[in-house]
N, C-alpha and C positions, 0 to 999 in steps of 0.2 A: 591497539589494532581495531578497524572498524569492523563491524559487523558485518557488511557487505561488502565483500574481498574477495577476487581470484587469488586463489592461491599460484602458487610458483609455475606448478605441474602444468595446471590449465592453462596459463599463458605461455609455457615451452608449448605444449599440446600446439593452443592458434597458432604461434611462429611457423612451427613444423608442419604441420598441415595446409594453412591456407597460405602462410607469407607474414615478411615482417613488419609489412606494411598495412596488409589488410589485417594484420592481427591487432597491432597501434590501435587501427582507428578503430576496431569495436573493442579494444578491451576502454579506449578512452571512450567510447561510448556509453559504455554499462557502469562506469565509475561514473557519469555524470548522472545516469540514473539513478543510480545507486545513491548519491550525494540527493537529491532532488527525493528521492522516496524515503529519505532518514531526516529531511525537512520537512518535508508533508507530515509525517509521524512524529515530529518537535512540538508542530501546531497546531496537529489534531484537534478539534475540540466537539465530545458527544453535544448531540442536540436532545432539546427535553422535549417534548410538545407539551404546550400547555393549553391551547386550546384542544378539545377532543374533535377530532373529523367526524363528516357524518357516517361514514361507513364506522366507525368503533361505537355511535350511538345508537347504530342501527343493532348490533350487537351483545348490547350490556341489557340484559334483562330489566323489564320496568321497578319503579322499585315500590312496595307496598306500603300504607300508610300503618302506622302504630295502631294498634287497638286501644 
């Protein structure tokens, strides 16, 4: 089962509520985002910074020579 899932409830819920038709089209809506936000999170990848910005150099205290 995926993780991002209307259960049963919620979709009798839309039927009943708005119709069977505009229930369709957004429960088939949110399963595409839902598919689409579990890909995004497949491919995620953190970024490192390796150059330092100057605002973080602006911030790191100078550093002192050894005695």
């Amino acid at each position: 089962m995926k993780e991002l899932e209307l259960s049963f409830n919620s979709r009798k819920a839309l039927s009943v509520h708005i119709g069977e038709a505009a229930a369709a089209e957004i429960i088939d809506f949110l399963e595409k985002m839902a598919d689409r936000v579990e890909k995004l999170e497949r491919g995620k990848v953190d970024v490192l910074q390796i150059v330092p910005t100057t605002l973080t150099k602006a911030k790191t205290p100078p550093m002192r020579k050894a005695a």
